[in-house]
RODO-2510 file (C-alpha; in nm, 4 decimals, decimal comma):
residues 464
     n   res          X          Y          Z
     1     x     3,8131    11,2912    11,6593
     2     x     3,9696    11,0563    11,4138
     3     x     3,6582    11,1712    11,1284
     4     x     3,6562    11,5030    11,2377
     5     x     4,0590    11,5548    11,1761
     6     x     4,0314    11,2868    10,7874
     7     x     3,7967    11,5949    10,7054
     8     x     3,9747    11,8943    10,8197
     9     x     4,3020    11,6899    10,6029
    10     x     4,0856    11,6334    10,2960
    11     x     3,9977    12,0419    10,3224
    12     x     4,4035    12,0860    10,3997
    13     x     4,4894    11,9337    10,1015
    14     x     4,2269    12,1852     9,8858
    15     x     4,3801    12,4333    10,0329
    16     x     4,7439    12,3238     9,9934
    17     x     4,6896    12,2960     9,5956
    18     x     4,5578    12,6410     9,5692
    19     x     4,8960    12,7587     9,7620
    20     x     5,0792    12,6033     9,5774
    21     x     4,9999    12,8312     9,2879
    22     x     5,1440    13,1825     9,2633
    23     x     4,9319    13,4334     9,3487
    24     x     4,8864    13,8109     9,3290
    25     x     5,0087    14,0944     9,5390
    26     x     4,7795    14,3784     9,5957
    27     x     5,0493    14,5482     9,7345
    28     x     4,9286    14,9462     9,7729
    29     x     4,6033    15,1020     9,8783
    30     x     4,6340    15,4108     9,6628
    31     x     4,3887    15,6875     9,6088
    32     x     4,0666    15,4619     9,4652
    33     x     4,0311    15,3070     9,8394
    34     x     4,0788    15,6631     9,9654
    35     x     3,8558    15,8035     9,7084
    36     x     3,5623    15,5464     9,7575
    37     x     3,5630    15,5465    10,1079
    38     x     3,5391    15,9311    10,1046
    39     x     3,2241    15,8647     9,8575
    40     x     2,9890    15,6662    10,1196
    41     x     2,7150    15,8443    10,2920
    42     x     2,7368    15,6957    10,5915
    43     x     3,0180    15,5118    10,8538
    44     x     3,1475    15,1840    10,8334
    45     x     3,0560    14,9633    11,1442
    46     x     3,3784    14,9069    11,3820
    47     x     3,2824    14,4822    11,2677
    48     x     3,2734    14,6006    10,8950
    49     x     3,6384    14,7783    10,9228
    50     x     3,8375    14,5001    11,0600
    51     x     3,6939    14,2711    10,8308
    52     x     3,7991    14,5009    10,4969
    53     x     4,1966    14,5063    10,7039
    54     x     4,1877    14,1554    10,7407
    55     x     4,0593    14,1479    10,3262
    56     x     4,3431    14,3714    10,2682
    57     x     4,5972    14,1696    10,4835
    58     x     4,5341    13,8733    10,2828
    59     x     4,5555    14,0563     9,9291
    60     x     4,8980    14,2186     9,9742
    61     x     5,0506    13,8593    10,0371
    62     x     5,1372    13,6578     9,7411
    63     x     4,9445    13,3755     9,8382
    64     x     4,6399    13,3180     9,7082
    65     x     4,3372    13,4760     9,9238
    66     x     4,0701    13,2138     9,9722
    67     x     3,8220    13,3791    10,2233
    68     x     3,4688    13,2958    10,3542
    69     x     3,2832    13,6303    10,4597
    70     x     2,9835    13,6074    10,6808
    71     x     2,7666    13,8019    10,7807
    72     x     2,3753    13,8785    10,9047
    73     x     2,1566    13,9920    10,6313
    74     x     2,1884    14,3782    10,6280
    75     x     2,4617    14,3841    10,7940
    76     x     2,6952    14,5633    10,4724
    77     x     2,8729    14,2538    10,3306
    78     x     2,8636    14,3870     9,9326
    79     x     3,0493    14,7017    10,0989
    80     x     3,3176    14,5199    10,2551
    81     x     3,3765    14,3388     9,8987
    82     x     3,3935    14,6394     9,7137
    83     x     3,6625    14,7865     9,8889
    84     x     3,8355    14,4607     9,8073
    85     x     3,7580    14,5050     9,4498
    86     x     3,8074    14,8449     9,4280
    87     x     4,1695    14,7553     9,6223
    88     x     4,2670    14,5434     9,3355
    89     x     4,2066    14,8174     9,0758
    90     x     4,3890    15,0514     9,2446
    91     x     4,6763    14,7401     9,1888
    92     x     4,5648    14,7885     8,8252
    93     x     4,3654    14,4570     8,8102
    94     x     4,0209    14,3674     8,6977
    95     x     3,7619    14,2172     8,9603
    96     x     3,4477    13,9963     8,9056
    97     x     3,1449    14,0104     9,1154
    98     x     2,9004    13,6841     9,0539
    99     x     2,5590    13,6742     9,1808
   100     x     2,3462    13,3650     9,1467
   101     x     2,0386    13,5302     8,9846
   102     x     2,0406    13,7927     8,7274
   103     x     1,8233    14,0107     8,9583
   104     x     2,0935    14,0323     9,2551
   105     x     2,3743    14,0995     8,9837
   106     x     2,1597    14,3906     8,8166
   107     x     2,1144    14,5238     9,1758
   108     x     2,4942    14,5352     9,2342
   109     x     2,5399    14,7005     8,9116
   110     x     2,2670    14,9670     8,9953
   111     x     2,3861    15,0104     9,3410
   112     x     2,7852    14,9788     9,2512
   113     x     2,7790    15,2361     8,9658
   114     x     2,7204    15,5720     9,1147
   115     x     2,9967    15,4937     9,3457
   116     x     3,2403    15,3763     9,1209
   117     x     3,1743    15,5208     8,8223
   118     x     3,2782    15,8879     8,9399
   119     x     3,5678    15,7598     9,0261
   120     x     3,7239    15,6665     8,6712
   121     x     3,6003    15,2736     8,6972
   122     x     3,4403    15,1055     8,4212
   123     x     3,1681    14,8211     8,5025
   124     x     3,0327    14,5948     8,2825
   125     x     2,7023    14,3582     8,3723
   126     x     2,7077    14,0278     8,2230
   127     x     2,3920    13,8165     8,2215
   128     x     2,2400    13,5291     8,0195
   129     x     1,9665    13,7993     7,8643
   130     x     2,2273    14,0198     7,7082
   131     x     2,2138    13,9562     7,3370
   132     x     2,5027    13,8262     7,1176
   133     x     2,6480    14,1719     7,0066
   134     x     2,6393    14,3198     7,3724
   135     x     2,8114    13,9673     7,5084
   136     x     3,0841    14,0435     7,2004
   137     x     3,1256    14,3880     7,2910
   138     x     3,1751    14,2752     7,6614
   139     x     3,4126    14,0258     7,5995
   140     x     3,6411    14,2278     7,3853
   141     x     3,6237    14,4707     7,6727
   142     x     3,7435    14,2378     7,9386
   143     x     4,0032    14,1001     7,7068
   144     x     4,1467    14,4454     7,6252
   145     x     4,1168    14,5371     8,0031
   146     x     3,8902    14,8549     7,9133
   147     x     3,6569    14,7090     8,1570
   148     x     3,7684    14,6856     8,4780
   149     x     3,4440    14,5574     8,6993
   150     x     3,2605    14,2757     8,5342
   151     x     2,9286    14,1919     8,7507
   152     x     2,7442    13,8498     8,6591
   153     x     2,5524    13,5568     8,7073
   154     x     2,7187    13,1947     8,5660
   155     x     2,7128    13,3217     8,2501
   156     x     3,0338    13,4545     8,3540
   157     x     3,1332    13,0909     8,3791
   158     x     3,1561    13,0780     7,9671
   159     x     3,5022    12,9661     7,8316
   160     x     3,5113    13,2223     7,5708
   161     x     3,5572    13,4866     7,8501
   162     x     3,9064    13,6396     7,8886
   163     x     4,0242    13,9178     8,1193
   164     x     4,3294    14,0751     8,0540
   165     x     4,4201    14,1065     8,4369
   166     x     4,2147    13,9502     8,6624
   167     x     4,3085    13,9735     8,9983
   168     x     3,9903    13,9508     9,2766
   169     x     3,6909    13,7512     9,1822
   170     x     3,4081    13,8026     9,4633
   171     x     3,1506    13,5598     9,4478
   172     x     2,8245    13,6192     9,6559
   173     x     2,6022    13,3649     9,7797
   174     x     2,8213    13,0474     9,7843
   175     x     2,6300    12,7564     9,8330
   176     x     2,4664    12,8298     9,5265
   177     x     2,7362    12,7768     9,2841
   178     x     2,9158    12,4557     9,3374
   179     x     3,2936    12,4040     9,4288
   180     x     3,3476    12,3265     9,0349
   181     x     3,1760    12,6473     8,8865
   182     x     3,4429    12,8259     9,1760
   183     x     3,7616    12,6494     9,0421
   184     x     3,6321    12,7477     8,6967
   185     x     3,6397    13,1638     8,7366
   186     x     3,9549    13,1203     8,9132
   187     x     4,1122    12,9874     8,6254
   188     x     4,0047    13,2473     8,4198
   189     x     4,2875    13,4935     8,5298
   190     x     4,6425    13,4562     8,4107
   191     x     4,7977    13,4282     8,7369
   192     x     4,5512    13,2920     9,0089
   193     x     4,3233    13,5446     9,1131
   194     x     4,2208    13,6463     9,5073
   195     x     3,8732    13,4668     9,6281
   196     x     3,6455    13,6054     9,8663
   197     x     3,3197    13,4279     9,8760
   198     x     3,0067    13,5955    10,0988
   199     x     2,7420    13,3844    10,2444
   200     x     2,4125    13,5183    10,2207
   201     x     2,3066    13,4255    10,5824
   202     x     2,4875    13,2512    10,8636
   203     x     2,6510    12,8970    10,8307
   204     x     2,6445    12,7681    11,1888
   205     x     3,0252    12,7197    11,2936
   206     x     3,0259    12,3144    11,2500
   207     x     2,9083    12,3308    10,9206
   208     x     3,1358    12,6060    10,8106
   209     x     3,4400    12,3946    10,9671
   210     x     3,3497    12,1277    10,8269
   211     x     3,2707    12,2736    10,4605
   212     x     3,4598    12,5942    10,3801
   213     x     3,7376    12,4641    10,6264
   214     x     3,9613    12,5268    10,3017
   215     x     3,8877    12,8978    10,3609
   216     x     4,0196    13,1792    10,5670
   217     x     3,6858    13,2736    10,7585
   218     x     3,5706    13,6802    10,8459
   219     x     3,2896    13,7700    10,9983
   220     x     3,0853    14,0887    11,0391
   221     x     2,9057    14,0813    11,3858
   222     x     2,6792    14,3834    11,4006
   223     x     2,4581    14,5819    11,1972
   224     x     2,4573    14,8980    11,0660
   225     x     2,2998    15,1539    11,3677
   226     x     1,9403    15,3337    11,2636
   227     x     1,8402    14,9726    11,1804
   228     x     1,4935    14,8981    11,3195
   229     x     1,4461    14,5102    11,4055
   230     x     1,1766    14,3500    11,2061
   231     x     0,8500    14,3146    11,4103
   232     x     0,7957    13,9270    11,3033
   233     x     0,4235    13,7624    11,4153
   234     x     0,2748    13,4189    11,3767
   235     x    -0,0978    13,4539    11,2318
   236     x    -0,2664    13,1574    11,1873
   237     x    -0,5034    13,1315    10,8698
   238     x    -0,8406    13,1747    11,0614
   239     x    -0,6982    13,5315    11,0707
   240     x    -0,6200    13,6106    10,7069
   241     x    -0,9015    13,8538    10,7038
   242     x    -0,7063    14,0605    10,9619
   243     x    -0,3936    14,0281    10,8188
   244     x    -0,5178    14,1825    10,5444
   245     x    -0,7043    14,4476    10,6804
   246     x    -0,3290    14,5084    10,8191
   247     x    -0,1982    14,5159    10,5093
   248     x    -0,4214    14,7604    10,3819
   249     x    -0,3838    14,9914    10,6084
   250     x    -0,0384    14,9713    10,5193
   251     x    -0,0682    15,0567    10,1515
   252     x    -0,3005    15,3257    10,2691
   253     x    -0,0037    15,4877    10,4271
   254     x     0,2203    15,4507    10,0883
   255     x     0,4247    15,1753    10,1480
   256     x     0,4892    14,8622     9,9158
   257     x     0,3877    14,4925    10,0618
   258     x     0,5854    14,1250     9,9553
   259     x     0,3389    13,8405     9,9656
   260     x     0,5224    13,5105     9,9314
   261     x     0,3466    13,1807     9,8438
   262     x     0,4291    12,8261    10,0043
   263     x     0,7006    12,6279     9,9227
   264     x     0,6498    12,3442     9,6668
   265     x     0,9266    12,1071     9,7198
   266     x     1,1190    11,9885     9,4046
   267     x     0,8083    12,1384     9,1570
   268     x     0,8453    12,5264     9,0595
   269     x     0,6448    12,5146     8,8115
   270     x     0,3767    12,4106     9,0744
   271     x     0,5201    12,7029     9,2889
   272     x     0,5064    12,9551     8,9623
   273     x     0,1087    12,8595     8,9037
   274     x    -0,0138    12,8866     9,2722
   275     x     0,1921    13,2106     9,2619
   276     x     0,0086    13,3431     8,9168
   277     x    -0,3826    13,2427     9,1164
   278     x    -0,3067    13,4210     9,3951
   279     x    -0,2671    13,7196     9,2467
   280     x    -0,5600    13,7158     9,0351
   281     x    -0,7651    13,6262     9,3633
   282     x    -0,6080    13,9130     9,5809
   283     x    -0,6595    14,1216     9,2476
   284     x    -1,0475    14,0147     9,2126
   285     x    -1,0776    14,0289     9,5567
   286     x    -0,9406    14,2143     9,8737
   287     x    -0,6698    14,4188     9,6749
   288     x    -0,8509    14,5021     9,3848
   289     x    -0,8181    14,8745     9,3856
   290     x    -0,3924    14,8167     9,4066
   291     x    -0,1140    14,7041     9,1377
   292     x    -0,0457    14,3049     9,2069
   293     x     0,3024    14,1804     9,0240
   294     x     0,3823    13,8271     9,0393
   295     x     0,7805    13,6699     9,0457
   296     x     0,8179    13,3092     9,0363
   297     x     1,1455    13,0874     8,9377
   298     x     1,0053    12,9823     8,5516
   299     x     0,9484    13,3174     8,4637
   300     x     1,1606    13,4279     8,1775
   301     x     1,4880    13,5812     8,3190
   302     x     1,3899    13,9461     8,1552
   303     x     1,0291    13,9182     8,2555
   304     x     1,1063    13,8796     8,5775
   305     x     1,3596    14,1621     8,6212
   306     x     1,0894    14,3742     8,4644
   307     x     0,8855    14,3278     8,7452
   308     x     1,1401    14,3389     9,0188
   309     x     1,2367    14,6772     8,8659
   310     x     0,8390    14,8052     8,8729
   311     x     0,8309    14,7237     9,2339
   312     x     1,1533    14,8934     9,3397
   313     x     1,0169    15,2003     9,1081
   314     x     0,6841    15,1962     9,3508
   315     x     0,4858    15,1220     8,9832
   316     x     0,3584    14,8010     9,2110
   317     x     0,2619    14,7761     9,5414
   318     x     0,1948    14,4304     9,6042
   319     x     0,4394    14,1897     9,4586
   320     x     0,3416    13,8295     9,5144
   321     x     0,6264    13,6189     9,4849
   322     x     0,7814    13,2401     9,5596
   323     x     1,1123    13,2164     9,7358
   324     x     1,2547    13,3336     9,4730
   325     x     1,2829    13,6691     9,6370
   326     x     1,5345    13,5421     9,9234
   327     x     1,7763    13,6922     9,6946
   328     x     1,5937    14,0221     9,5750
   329     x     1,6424    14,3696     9,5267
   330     x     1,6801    14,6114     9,8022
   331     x     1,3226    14,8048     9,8423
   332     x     1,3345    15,0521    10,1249
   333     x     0,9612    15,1455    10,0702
   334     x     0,9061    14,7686    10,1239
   335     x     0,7132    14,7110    10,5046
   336     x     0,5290    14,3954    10,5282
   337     x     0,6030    14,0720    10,4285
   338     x     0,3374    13,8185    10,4313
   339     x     0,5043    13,4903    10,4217
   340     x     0,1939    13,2027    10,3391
   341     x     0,2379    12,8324    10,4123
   342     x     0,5577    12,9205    10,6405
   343     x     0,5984    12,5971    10,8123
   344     x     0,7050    12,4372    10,4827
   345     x     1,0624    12,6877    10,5487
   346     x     1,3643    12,6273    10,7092
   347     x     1,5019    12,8778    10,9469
   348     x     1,7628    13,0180    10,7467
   349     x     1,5307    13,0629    10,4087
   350     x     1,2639    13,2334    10,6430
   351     x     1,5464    13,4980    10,7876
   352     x     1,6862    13,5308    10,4606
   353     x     1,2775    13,6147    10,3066
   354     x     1,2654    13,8410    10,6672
   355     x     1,5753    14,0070    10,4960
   356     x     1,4076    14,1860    10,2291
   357     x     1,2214    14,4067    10,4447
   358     x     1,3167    14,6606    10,6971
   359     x     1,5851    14,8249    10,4641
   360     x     1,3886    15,1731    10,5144
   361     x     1,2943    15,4373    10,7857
   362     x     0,9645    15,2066    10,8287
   363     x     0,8903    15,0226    11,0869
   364     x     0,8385    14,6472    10,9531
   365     x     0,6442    14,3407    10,9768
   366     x     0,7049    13,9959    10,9016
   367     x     0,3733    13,7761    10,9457
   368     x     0,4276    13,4436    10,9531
   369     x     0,1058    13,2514    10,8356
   370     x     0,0225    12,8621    10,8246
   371     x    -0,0802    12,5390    10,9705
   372     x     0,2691    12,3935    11,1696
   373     x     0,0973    12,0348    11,2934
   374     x     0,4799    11,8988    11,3597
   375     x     0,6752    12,0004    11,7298
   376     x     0,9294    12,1129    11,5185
   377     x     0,7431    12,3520    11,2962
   378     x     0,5756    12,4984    11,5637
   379     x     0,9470    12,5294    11,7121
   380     x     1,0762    12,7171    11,4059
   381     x     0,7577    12,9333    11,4135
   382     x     0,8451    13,0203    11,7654
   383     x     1,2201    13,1196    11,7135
   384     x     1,1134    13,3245    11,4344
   385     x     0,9248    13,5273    11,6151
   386     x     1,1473    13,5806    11,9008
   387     x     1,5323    13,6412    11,7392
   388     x     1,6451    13,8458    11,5065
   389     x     1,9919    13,7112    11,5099
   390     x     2,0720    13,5119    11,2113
   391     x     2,4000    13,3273    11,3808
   392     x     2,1546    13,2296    11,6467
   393     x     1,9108    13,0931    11,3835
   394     x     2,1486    12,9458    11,1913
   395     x     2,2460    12,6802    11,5066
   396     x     1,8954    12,6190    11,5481
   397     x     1,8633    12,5316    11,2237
   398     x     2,0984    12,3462    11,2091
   399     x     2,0024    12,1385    11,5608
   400     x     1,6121    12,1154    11,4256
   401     x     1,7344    12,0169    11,0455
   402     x     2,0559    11,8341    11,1049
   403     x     2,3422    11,8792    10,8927
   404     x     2,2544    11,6974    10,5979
   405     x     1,9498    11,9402    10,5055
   406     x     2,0852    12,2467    10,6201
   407     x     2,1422    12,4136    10,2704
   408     x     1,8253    12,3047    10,1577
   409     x     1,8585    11,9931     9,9729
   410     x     2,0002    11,6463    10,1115
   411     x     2,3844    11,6876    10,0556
   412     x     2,4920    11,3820     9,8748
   413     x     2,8637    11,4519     9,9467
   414     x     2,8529    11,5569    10,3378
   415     x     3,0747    11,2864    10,5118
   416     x     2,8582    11,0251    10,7197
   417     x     3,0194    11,0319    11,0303
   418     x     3,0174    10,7084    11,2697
   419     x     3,0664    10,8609    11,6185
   420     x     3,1512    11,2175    11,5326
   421     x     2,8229    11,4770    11,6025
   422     x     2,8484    11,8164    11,4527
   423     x     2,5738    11,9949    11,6536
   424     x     2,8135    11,8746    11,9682
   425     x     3,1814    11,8557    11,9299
   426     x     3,2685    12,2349    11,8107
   427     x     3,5360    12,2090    11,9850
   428     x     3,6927    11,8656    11,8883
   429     x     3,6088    12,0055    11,5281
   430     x     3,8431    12,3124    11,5990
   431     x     4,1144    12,0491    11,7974
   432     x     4,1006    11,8800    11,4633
   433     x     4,1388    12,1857    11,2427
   434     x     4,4298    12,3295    11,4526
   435     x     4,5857    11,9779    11,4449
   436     x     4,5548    11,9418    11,0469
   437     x     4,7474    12,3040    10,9955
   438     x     5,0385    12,0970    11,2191
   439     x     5,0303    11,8322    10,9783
   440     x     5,0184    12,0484    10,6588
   441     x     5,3068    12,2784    10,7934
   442     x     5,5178    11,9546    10,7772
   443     x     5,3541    11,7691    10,5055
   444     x     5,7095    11,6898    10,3303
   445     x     5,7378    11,3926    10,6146
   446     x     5,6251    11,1017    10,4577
   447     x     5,4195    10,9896    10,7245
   448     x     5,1945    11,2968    10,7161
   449     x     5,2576    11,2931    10,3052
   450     x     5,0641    10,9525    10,3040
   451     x     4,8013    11,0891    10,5837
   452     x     4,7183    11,3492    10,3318
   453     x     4,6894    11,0988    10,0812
   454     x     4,4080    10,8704    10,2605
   455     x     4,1940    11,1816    10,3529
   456     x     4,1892    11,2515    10,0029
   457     x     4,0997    10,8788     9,8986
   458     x     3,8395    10,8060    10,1145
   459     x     3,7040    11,1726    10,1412
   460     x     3,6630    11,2726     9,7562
   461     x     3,4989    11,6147     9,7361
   462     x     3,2144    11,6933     9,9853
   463     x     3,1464    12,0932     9,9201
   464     x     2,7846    12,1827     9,9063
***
């Protein structure tokens, strides 16, 4: 209990900094909220509506908002954040949106504009590939205030970027961008902007305690109705042949098809050239007669937005990709995924792959080929093919992983704790967290003052 409560302290006292600051007060919800609201074609989910009340709640005090927004994949978190920003320009304050790859920010542009635009709001995109007179032009923009939406990637991060009133930033996909790069954009405003930060799938509760405990947490708990669940299957490679056959028939019937090559731990180059001679052997072989695009992490940054955008046009249908696709571009057409070498994937990165299908009227299928030898890859292979539920994933991935390689890569910062378990004591870890609030409430008594003080000494920083 002792570790659990030094942590939720150390967090406290991150917290307790940024409220210290002065903040900004959204105060009214005037006729932008009204007017984009009135612009969707379809109905927010009952989930989806309490969280954008308890976004607004935050925003119209004059502390700062720090808040953690989670949600399933597909279940309308960019939605929920653009009614936040769309909140603060109604206040007559700038928002940023910051995606870690430039494909996700180009698909929030493309998918943000039609709805915005109409409505008087000027967006700007601002990526690494945009040349020097385009960046300049941008910049003077934001400085001026003339643009009122910037959406990025880290290039967003640049010093020489000034806004002339920022007020929300949004930042998408969290533990991608470390806790510096966050402190960095929120220093970019005058006055100290709102946060909300989305999570791309599930953190299991422990984790997201123990982490993000410096956050205000919402969560959206259902999806959108109409949404078929992804049909996912475990084919093991002695049945390739009929996988493809599958897949064929498939593309026969119009639709578009995601091949995704193993994981190559720590090498993407290695990734990037089994990638490239795949899709010269589907293009020689079994697939010859369809249009094969390849996406890999060394591409060039344009290069591989080109193809991304060729796919989503339907000027592909196969795209065969390495994980680099976890955070791609919406493709309703999109039915099969083929996902090769998947016992080399964690649960979460083989939801969040699962996630880029079933976005259309199709019925979809996620096939899950490979060799699992281990108990525990067979174990993954076997939850993945009976839940859909990414909260429910996200615990077993966590229980089958452990804490320290839950995001992927060995955390060098998580806290080594001596007796306290995180896949058990939830509820010492919220005892803890309730506790620490206690303490920070009267944080002026010197005894708690010094408490403070040793969490942050022995603790450092320990974000992902």
């Amino acid at each position: 209990y002792e570790e659990l409560l030094l942590v939720q302290l150390r967090l406290l006292s991150d917290k307790m900094l940024v409220q210290q600051k002065k903040g900004i007060r959204h105060e009214k919800t005037g006729d932008l909220v009204k007017k984009y609201w009135a612009s969707l074609d379809f109905s927010l989910t009952s989930s989806q509506k309490k969280v954008v009340m308890e976004i607004f709640q935050d925003m119209e005090q004059e502390k700062i908002m720090t808040r953690l927004l989670q949600g399933d994949v597909g279940s309308g978190k960019t939605v929920v954040a653009t009614f936040a920003l769309v909140k603060a320009m109604d206040n007559g304050f700038q928002g940023v949106l910051m995606a870690p790859t430039e494909i996700l920010a180009e698909q929030h542009f493309l998918n943000l504009k039609p709805n915005l635009e109409p409505l008087g709001i000027k967006l700007g995109l601002l990526t690494g590939s945009l040349n020097e007179e385009e960046k300049k032009r941008l910049r003077l923009s934001l400085k001026i205030g003339e643009t009122e939406l910037v959406i990025g990637t880290h290039a967003l991060l640049q010093e020489n970027i000034d806004f002339a009133n920022l007020g929300l930033v949004v930042i998408d996909e969290q533990h991608k961008f470390g806790v510096a790069q966050r402190a960095l954009l929120l220093e970019k405003g005058k006055r100290s902007p709102d946060l909300l930060v989305m999570t791309a799938t599930p953190i299991p509760r422990t984790l997201a305690l123990t982490f993000y405990g410096d956050l205000d947490f919402s969560v959206i708990d259902e999806l959108p109705p109409g949404r078929q669940p992804v049909v996912t299957r475990y084919v093991p490679e002695s049945k390739r042949d009929q996988a493809y056959a599958f897949i064929k028939k498939q593309l026969d019937q119009g639709r578009q098809i995601y091949i995704v090559c193993p994981l190559v731990e720590d090498s993407e180059k290695i990734e990037g050239e089994a990638a490239l001679q795949m899709a010269e052997e589907l293009q020689k072989g079994y697939f010859r007669s369809y249009r094969i695009g390849t996406v890999y992490g060394k591409m060039p940054p344009s290069r591989k937005e080109e193809v991304m955008e060729d796919f989503r046009r339907h000027q592909l249908d196969i795209l065969v990709a390495t994980s680099v696709v976890e955070v791609g571009v919406d493709v309703s057409n999109a039915s099969v995924m083929l996902i090769n070498g998947c016992e080399r994937f964690g649960l979460a990165q083989l939801h969040q792959l699962r996630g880029r299908i079933g976005r259309g009227p199709y019925q979809s299928y996620c096939l899950l080929m490979g060799r699992p030898k281990t108990r525990e890859g067979k174990r993954r292979i076997k939850i993945m093919t009976t839940t859909d539920n990414g909260f429910q994933l996200a615990e077993e991935d966590l229980r089958l992983r452990g804490p320290g390689d839950f995001f992927g890569v060995r955390q060098h910062g998580l806290p080594s704790f001596k007796a306290a378990n995180l896949l058990l004591d939830y509820q010492l870890l919220e005892f803890a967290r309730v506790e620490a609030r206690r303490i920070g409430e009267n944080a002026t008594l010197p005894q708690y003052r010094d408490l403070i003080r040793f969490a942050q000494e022995k603790l450092g920083d320990f974000h992902p």
